[in-house]
N, C-alpha and C positions, 0 to 999 in steps of 0.2 A: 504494500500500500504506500503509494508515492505521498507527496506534502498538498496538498490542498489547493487547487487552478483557483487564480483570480481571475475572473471573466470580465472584469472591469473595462473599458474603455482606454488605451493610453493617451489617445486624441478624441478632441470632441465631435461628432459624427458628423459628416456630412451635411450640410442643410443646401437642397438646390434655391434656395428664398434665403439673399444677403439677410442679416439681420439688420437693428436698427444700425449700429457702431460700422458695420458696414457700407449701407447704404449713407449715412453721413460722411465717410470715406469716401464715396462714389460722387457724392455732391459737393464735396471739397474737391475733387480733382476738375472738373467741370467747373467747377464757377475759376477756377486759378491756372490751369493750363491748358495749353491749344496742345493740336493734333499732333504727338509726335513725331508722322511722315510728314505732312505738309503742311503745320505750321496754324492752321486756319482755327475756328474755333473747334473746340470739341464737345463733340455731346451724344458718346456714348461713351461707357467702356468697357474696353476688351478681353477678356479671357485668353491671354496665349496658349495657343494650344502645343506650343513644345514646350518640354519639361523643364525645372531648375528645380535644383536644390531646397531653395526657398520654399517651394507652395507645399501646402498641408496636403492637398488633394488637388485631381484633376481640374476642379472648377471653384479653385480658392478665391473666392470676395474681396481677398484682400489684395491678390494679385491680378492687378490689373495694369492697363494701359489707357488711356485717354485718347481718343479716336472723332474726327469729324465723320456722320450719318456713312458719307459718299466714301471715304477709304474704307469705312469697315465694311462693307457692302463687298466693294470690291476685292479686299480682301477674302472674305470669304467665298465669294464666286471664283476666286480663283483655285482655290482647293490644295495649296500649300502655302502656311505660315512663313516657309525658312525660304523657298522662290520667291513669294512675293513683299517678302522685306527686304532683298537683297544685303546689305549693308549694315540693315538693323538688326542688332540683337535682342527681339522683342522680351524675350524671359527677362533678361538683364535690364533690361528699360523698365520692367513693372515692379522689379527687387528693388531698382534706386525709388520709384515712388514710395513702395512701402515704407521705406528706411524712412525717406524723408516724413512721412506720416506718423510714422513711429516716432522721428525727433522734434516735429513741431507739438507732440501730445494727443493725434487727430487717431492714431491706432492703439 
């Protein structure tokens, strides 16, 4: 007889629905910076879909990107993150928002 399974959680589960702390996250980055491809306003954000280090799960809240309607559209029409950012390293661009989120007190 082995020692006793903790079935506990060691990360808090998934939620596909940002919470509040999130979604204020989300409206902090929108009200304060434009499109990191083109500059313009931003008003969506994005979910990178290739991995980093960083994110708790496939579709973390907290890792995002800030995206104007019309790139992220075409981004995702186009059906690869790492083609169609060429230059950009989308995972790495959404770890420096966090960071920064995390040091002005907003995460």
């Amino acid at each position: 007889m082995g020692a006793p399974v903790n079935h506990r959680r060691m990360k808090a589960k998934y939620n596909p629905v940002p919470n509040a702390k999130e979604r204020a996250y989300h409206e902090w980055l929108l009200e304060r910076e434009l499109c990191f491809c083109c500059w313009q306003m931003a008003e969506v954000v994005h979910h990178p879909l290739q991995r980093h280090p960083d994110q708790r799960w496939r579709r973390d809240h907290e890792f995002v990107v800030p995206m104007a309607a019309d790139c992220h559209m075409r981004l995702h029409a186009a059906g690869d993150e790492r083609k169609w950012a060429g230059k950009h390293d989308v995972p790495a661009i959404a770890a420096g928002f966090r960071k920064l989120a995390q040091d002005e007190g907003i995460l």
